[in-house]
N, C-alpha and C positions, 0 to 999 in steps of 0.2 A: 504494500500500500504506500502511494505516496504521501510527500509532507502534507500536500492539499487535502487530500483523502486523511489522512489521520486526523488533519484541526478540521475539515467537516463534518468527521464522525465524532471528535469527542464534544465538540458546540451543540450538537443534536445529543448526549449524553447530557451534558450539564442541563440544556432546557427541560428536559424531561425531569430530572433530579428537581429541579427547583420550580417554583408556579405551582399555578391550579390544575386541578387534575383536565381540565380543555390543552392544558399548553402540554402537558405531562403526553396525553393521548397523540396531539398534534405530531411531538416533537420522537415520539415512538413511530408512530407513524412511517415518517421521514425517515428514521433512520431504517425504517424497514426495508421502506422501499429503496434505498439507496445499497442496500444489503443483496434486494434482490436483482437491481441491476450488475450487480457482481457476479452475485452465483451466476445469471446469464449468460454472460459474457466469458463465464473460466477462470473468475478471478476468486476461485475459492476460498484460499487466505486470507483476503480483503475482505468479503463476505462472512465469515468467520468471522474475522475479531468484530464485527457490528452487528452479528448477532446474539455476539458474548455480550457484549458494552449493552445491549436490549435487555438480554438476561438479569444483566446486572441491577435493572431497575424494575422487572416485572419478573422474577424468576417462574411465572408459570405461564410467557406468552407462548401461545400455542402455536403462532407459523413461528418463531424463532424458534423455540424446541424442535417442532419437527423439522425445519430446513438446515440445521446444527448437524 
């Protein structure tokens, strides 16, 4: 993953971390989907750590569980 790619993922970690549960959902969301433009594309590893970094604040979201 690059620099870009890392500080987009953890910016989308910390939003989710902190706020109301709208900005919490929003910013899960985001990183989901940014998770899954990864796995799409091959970039397993990059994919991987954001939906670890997901986990990390919903430990029981169910597409990051099952795409993990």
């Amino acid at each position: 993953m690059d620099g870009v790619e890392v500080h987009k993922a953890q910016n989308i970690a910390l939003k989710a971390a902190d706020g109301p549960p709208d900005q919490h959902a929003h910013a899960i969301q985001q990183a989901l989907d940014l998770a899954v433009q990864h796995h799409s594309s091959g970039r397993l590893h990059n994919a991987e750590v954001i939906y670890r970094q997901i986990l990390q604040s919903d430990p029981a979201h169910p597409v990051a569980l099952h795409s993990l």
